[in-house]
C-alpha positions as CSV (number, residue, x, y, z in Angstrom):
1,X,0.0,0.0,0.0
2,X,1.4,3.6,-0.9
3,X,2.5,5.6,2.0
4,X,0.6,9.0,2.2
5,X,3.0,11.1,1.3
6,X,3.9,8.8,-1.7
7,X,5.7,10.6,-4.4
8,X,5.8,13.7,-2.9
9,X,7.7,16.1,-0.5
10,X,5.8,18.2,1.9
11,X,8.7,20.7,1.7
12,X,8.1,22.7,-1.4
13,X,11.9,22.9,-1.8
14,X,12.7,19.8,-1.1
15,X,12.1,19.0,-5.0
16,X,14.6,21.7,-6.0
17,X,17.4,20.6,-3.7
18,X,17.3,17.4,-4.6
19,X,17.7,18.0,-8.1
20,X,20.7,19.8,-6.9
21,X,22.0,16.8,-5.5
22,X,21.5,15.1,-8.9
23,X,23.4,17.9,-10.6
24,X,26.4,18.0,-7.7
25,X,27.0,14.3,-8.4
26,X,27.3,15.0,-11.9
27,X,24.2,12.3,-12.9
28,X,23.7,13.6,-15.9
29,X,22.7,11.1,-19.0
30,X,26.8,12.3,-21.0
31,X,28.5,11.6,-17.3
32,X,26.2,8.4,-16.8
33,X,26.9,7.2,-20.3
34,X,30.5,7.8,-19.8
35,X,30.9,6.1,-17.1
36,X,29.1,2.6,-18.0
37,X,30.6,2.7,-21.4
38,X,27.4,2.9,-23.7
39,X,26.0,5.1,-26.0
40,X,22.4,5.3,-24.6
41,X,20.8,4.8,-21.5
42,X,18.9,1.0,-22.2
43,X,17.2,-0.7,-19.3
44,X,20.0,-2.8,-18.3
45,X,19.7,-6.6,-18.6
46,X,21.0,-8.8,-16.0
47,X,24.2,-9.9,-18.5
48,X,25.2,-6.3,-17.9
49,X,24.9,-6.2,-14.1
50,X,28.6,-7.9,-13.5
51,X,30.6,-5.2,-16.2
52,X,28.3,-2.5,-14.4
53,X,29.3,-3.5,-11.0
54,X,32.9,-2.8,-11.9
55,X,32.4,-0.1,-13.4
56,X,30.4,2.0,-10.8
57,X,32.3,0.4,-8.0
58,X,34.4,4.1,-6.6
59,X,31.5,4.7,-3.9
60,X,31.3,7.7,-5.6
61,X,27.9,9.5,-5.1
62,X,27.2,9.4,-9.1
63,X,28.4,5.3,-9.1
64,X,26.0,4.9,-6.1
65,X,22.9,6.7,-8.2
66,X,23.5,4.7,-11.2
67,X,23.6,1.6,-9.2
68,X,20.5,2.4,-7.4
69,X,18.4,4.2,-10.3
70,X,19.6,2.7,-13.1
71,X,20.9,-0.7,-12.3
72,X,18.1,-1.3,-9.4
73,X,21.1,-3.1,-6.8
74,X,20.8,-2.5,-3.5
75,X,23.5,-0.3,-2.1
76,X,25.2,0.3,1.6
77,X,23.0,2.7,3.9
78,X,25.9,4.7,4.1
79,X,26.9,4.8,0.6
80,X,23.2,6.3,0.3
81,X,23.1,8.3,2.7
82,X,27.0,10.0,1.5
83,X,25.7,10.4,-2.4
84,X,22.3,12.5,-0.8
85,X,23.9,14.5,1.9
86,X,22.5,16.7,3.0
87,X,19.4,15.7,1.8
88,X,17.4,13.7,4.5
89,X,16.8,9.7,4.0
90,X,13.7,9.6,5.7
91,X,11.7,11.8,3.5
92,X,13.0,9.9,0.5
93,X,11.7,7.0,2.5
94,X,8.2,8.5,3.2
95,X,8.2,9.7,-0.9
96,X,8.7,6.3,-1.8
97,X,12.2,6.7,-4.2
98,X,13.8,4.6,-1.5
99,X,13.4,2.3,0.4
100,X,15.4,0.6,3.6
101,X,16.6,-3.1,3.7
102,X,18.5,-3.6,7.4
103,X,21.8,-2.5,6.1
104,X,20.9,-1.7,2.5
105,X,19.0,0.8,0.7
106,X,17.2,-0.2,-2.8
107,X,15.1,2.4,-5.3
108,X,11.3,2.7,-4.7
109,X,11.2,4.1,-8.5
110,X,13.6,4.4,-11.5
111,X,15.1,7.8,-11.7
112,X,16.5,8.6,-15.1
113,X,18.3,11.6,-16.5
114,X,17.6,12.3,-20.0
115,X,19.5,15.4,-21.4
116,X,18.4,18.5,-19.3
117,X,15.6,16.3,-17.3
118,X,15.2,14.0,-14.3
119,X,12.3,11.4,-15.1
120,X,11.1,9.0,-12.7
121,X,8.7,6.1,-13.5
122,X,8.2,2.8,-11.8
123,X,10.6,-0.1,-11.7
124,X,10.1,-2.9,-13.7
125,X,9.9,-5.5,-10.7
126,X,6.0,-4.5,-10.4
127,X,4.9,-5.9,-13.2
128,X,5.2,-9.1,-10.9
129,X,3.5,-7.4,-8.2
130,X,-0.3,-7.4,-7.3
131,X,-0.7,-3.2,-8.4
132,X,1.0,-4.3,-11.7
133,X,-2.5,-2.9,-13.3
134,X,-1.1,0.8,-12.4
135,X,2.2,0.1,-13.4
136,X,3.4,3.8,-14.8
137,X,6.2,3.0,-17.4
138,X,9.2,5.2,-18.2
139,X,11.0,6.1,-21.8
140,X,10.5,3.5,-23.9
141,X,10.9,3.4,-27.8
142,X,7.7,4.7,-28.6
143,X,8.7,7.6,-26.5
144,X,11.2,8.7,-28.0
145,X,9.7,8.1,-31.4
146,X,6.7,10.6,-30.6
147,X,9.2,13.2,-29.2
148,X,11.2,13.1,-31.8
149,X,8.5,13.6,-34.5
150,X,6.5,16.3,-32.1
151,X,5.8,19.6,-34.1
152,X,7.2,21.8,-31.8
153,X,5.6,25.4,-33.1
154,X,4.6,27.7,-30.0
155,X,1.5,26.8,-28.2
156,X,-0.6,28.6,-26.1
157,X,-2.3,25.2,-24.5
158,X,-1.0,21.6,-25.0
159,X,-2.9,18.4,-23.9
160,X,-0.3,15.4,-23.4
161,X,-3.1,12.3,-23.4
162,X,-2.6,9.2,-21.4
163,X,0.7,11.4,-20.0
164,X,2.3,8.3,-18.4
165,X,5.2,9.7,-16.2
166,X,4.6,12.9,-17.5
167,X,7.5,12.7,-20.2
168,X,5.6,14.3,-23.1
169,X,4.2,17.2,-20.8
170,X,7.7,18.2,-20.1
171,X,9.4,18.1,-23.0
172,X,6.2,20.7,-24.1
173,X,6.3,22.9,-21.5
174,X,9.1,24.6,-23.0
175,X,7.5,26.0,-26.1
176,X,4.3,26.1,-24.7
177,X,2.6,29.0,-22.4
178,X,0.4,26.0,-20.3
179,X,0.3,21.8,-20.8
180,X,-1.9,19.7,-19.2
181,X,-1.0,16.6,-18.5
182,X,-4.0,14.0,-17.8
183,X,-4.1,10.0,-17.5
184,X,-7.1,7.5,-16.3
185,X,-4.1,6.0,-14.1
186,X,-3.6,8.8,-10.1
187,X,-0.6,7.2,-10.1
188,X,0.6,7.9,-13.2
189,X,-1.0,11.3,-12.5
190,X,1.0,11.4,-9.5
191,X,4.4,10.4,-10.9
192,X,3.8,13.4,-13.5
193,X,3.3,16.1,-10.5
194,X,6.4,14.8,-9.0
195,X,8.6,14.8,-12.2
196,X,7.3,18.5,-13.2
197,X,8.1,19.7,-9.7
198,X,11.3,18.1,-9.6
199,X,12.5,19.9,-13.1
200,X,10.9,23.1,-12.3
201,X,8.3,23.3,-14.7
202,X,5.5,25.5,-13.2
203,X,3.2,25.4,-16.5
204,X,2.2,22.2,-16.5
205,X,-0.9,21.3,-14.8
206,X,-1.8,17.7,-14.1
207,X,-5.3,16.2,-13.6
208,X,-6.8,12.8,-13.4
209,X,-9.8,11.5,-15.6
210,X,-10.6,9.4,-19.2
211,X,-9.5,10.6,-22.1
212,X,-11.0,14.0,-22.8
213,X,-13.3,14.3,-20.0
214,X,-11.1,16.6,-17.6
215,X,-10.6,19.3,-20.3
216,X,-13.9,19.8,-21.5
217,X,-14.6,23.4,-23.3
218,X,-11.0,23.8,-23.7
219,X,-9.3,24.0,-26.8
220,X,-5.4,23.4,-27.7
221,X,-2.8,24.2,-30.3
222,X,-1.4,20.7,-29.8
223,X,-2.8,17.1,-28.5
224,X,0.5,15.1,-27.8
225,X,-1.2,11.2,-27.0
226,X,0.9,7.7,-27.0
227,X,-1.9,6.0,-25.6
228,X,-2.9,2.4,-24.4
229,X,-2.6,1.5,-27.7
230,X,-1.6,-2.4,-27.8
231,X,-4.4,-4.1,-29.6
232,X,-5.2,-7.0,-26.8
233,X,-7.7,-9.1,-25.8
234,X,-6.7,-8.1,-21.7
235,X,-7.4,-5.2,-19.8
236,X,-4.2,-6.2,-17.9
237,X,-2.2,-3.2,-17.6
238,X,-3.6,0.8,-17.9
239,X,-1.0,1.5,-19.7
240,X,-1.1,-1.0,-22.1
241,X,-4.9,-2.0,-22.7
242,X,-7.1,0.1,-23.8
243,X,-10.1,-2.1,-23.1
244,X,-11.8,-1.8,-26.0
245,X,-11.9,-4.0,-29.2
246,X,-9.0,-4.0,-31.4
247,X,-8.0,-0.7,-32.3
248,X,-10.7,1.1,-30.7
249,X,-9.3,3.1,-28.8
250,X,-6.8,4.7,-31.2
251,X,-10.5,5.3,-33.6
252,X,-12.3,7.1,-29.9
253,X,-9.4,9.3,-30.1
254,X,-9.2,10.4,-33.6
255,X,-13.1,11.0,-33.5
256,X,-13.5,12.8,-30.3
257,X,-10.3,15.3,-30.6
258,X,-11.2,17.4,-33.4
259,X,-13.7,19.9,-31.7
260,X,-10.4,20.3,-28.9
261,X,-8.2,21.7,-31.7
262,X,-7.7,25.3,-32.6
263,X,-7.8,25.9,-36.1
264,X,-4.4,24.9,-37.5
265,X,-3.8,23.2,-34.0
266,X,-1.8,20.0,-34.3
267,X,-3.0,16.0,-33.0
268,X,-0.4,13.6,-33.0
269,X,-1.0,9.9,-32.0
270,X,1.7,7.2,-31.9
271,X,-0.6,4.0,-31.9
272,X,-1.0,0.6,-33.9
273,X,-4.0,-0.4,-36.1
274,X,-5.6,-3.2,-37.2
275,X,-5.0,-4.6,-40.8
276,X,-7.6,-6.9,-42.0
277,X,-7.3,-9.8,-44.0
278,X,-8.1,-8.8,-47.9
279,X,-8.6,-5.0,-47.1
280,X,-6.0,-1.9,-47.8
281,X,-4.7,-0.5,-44.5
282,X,-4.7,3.0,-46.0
283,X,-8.6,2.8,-47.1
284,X,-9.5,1.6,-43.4
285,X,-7.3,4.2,-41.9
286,X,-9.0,7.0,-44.2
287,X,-12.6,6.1,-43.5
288,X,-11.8,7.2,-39.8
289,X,-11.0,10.9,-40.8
290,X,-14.5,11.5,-42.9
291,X,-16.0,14.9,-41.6
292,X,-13.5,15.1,-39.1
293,X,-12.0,18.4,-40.0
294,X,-8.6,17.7,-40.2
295,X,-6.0,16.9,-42.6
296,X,-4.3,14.1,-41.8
297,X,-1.1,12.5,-42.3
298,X,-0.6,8.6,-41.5
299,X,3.6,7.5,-41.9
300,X,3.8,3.7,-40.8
301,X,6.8,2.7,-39.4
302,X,6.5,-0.9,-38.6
303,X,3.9,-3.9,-40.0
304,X,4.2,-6.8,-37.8
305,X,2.3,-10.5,-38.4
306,X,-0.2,-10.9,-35.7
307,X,1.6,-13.8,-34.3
308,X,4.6,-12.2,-34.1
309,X,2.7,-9.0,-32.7
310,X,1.4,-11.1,-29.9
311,X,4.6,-13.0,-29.1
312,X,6.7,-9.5,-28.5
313,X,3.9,-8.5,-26.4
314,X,3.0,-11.5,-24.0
315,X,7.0,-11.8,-23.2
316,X,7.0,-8.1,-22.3
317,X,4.5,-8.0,-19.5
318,X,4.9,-11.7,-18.3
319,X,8.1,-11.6,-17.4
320,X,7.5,-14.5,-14.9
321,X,4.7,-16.8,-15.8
322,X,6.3,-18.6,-19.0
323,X,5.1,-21.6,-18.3
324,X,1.6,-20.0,-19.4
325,X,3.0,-18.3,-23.0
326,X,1.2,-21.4,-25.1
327,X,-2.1,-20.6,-23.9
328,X,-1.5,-17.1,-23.3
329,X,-0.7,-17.0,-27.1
330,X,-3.5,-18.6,-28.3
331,X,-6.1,-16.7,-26.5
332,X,-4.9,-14.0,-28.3
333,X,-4.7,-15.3,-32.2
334,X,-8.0,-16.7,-31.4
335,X,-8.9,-13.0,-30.7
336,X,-7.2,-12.0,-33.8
337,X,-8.8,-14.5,-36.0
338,X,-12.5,-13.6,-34.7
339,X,-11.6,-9.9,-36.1
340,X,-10.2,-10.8,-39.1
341,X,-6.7,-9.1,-38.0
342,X,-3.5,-10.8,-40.0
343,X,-1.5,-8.0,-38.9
344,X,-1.0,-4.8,-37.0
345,X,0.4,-1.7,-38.5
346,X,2.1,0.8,-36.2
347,X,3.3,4.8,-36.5
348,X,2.2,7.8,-36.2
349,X,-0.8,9.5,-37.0
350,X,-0.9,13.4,-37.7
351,X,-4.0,15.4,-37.7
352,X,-4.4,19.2,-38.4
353,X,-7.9,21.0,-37.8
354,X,-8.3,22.9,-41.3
355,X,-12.2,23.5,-41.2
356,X,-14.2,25.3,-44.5
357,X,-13.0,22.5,-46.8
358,X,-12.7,18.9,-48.0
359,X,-9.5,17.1,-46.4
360,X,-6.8,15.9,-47.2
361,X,-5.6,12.5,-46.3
362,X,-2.4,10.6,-46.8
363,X,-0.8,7.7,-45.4
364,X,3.0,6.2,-46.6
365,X,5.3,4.2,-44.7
366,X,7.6,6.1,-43.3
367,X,11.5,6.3,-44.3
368,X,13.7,3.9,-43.1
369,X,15.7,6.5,-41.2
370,X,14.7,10.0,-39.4
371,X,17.5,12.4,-38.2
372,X,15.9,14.0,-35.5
373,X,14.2,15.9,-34.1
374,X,11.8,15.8,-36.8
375,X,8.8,17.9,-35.8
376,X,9.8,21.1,-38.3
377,X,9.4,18.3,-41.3
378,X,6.2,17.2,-40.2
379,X,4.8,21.0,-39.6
380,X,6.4,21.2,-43.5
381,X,4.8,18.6,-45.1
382,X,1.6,20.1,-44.1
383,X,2.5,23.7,-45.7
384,X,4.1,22.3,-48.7
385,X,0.6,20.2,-49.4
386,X,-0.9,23.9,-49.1
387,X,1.0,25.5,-50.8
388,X,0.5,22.6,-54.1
389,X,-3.4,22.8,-53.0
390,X,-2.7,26.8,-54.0
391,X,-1.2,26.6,-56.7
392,X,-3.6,24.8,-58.5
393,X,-2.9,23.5,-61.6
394,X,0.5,22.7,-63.7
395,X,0.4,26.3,-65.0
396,X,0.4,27.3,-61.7
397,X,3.4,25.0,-60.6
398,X,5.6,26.2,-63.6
399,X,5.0,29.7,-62.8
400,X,7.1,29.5,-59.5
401,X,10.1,29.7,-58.6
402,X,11.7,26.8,-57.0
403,X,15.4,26.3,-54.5
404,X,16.7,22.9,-53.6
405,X,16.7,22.4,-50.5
406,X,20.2,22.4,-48.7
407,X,19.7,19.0,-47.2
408,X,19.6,17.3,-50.9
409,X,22.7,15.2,-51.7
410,X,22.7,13.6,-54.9
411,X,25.3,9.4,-54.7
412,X,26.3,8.8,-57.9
413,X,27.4,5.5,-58.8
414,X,29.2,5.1,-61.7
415,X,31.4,1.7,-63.7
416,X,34.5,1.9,-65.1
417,X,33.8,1.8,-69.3
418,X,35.7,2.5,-72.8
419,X,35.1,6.1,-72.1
420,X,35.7,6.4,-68.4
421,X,33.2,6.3,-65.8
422,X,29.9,5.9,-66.6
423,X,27.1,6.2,-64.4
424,X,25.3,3.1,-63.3
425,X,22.5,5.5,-61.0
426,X,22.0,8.4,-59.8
427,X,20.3,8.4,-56.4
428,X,18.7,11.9,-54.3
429,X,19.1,11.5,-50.6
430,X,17.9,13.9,-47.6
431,X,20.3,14.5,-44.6
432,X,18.1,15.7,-42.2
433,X,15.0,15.3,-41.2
434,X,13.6,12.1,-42.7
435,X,15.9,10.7,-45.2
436,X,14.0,10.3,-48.5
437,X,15.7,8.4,-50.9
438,X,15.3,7.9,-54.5
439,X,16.8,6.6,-57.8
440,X,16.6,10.1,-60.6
441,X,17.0,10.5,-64.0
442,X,20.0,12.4,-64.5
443,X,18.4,15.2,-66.5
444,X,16.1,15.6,-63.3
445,X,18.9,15.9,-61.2
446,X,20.7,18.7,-63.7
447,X,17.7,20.9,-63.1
448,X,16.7,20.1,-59.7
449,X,20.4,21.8,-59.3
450,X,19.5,24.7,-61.0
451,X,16.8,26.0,-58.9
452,X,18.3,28.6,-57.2
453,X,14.9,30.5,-56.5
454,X,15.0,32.9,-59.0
455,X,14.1,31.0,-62.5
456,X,10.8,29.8,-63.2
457,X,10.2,26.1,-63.1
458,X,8.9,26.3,-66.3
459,X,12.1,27.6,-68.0
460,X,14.2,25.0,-66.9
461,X,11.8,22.5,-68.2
462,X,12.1,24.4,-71.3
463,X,15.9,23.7,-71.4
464,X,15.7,19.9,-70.6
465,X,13.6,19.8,-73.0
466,X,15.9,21.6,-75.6
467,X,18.4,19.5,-74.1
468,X,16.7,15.9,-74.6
469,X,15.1,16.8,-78.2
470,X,11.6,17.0,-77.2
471,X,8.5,19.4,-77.5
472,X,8.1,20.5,-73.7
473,X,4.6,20.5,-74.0
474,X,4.7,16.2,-74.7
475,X,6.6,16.6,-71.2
476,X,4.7,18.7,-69.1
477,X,2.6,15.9,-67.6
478,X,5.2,13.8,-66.6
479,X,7.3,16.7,-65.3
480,X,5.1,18.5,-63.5
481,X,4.1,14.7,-61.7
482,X,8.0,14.8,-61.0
483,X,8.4,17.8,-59.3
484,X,5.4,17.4,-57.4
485,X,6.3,14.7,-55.6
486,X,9.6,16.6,-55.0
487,X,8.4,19.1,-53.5
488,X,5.9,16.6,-51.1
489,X,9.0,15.0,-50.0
490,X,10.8,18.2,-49.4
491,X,13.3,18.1,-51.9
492,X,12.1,21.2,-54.1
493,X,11.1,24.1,-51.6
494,X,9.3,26.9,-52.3
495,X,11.2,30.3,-52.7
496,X,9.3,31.9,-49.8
497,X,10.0,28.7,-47.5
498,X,12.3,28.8,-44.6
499,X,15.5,26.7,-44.2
């Protein structure tokens, strides 16, 4: 049972000051990193624990901290006690970050630093406890997927759904005047108040209740959600099931979110779907965006087979029953099977309120790589499909002038021949942002260069056509088709665009 005070200092400054003890012992995520000898901060698996252990063996405060936060082993009372002096033990005791063992001390929660922020979220050893329902989990993949692709323009009110430890709502308070960080889990709610307090971040506001009902009659510039998304037949975990069928959840959201968005105010969902057996994942998907609104931009990032789905699931929560995986596993492809779901698609979902016309919907899979942090590209995408929506038709296209973006590097690959090199392909590649890659024609690639912003788009069609023999107007079609999709993908820009 929690202690009353569970998560939470009754001293006001006790949350600064121990921060300060954080910062003093240099536990940092570059000094952490440093000293284990990685190049991210992983959950560490128990292959690890022996290399660790001699590595963080100096009783320094900053070895003892990553051996309690971030290795969960039980250290010396006094080691403890030396890395938080002259903080007091007892109220870390009564907060529940540590607790005593006779002559050891263990971690109540995880404490991780990650770049200018201290995150705490609960150790993994409760999924094997009875109040594993509530269990509040830290930075995983998918939350560092969504923060990387979060359009980051200022906002004057940001909702981070299902907020989890609060990891979303941080990360937005900095470009954003108020956030409100809400979960159907208090103790999730409760491990977002105490990570806001303990980085200092007085604009975020944290409230309990489901989905949208505690922020009724409000209405954001941005709706940040990585919800309960796993498509299950359980209502095992909070933040795992979203106890409703299949991808039902994911569909509530998308269909109750819209009248919560300023215009040109941002949803972004990192979920998984349903893909049915004979039906087009991109129709399904569209049909849920009808009269919604918004324009909407799907990029899918992973397709898994739904036994392979279930598998990676099952072994991620029951870390200690495998002796019940077989029927475990068939309880859910029998609930697969009954809704016709071979697969499940996963990704992000981006909707932007644009009310007073029809909109626009588009779903790819997303590139293979992203160079981060890739919210600017997303926020692009949506202008540059305005800015073709304005421009009409191809008169209109070859009327403007174009620049190539500065993030376009064009791999040649060439053979040896009779007459020196020849080239074997051309190939365009972006460098940041996400890395869109394609094979080009090499005439393409002569006058993509020569968009410097000033000449028309129709006069350097003119010359490759001058230059390939042909009557422009026979090319127009396919040209025009071209450049389009170069500018979608962010390779052809807009004079009037920024960097």
């Amino acid at each position: 049972m929690e202690q009353s005070g569970y998560l939470s200092f009754r001293e006001p400054d006790d949350f600064p000051r121990l921060r300060e003890i954080f910062e003093k012992a240099l536990y940092t995520d570059s000094q952490v990193l440093e000293v284990i000898g990685a190049k991210e901060l992983p959950y560490m698996s128990q292959t690890d624990v022996p290399l660790l252990l001699r590595r963080t063996n100096g009783k320094t405060p900053l070895h003892t901290l990553i051996r309690l936060f971030l290795m969960e082993t039980p250290c010396a009372a006094g080691e403890v006690k030396h890395a938080f002096s002259p903080f007091s033990i007892d109220t870390l005791i009564n907060a529940g970050i540590v607790k005593a063992d006779g002559p050891l001390m263990e971690a109540g929660v995880k404490i991780l630093p990650f770049k200018d922020l201290y995150i705490a979220f609960d150790l993994p050893s409760m999924l094997r406890s009875a109040n594993r329902k509530d269990y509040v989990m830290g930075i995983g993949s998918s939350t560092l997927t969504l923060a990387n692709l979060t359009v980051r323009n200022q906002s004057r009110l940001t909702l981070d759904l299902g907020t989890g430890c609060g990891m979303h709502a941080l990360l937005a308070a900095g470009h954003s005047d108020r956030v409100i960080a809400a979960d159907l889990n208090p103790r999730a709610v409760k491990f977002a108040d105490f990570n806001a307090r303990l980085n200092n971040l007085s604009n975020i506001e944290c409230v309990q209740g489901n989905l949208f009902g505690p922020v009724k009659d409000k209405k954001f510039d941005l709706v940040v959600t990585n919800p309960p998304f796993v498509i299950s037949p359980e209502t095992e975990y909070v933040y795992r099931d979203g106890g409703m069928e299949g991808d039902g959840i994911t569909r509530k959201i998308v269909s109750q979110v819209p009248p919560y968005l300023r215009e040109e105010g941002y949803c972004q969902i990192l979920c998984n779907w349903a893909e049915l057996h004979g039906r087009d994942w991109r129709e399904r998907l569209q049909t849920w965006f009808e009269g919604s609104g918004c324009d909407v931009s799907v990029l899918r990032s992973q397709s898994l087979d739904a036994e392979s789905y279930a598998l990676t699931w099952i072994k991620n929560t029951e870390m200690s029953e495998t002796g019940l995986f077989p029927e475990r596993f068939e309880t859910w492809m029998a609930y697969y099977e009954a809704l016709g779901i071979t697969s499940v698609g996963a990704g992000l979902i981006t909707m932007r309120r644009s009310g007073g016309r029809t909109n626009r919907f588009r779903a790819d899979d997303a590139p293979e790589r992203m160079h981060g942090p890739c919210g600017k590209y997303i926020h692009r995408g949506f202008e540059l499909a305005d800015f073709l929506e304005s421009v009409g038709d191809d008169t209109g296209l070859l009327n403007t002038p174009f620049r190539v973006s500065p993030d376009v590097r064009l791999d040649r690959r060439a053979r040896p021949s009779s007459d020196g090199w020849a080239d074997e392909s051309c190939r365009l590649v972006m460098t940041r942002g996400f890395s869109y890659s394609g094979n080009i024609d090499p005439f393409i690639a002569n006058m993509l260069v020569k968009c410097d912003g000033n000449r028309l788009l129709g006069e350097l069609m003119d010359e490759m056509a001058v230059s390939l023999g042909t009557d422009a107007d026979k090319m127009k079609e396919s040209f025009c088709g071209i450049a389009r999709n170069l500018v979608e993908k962010g390779f052809l820009l807009p004079n009037h665009f920024p960097e």
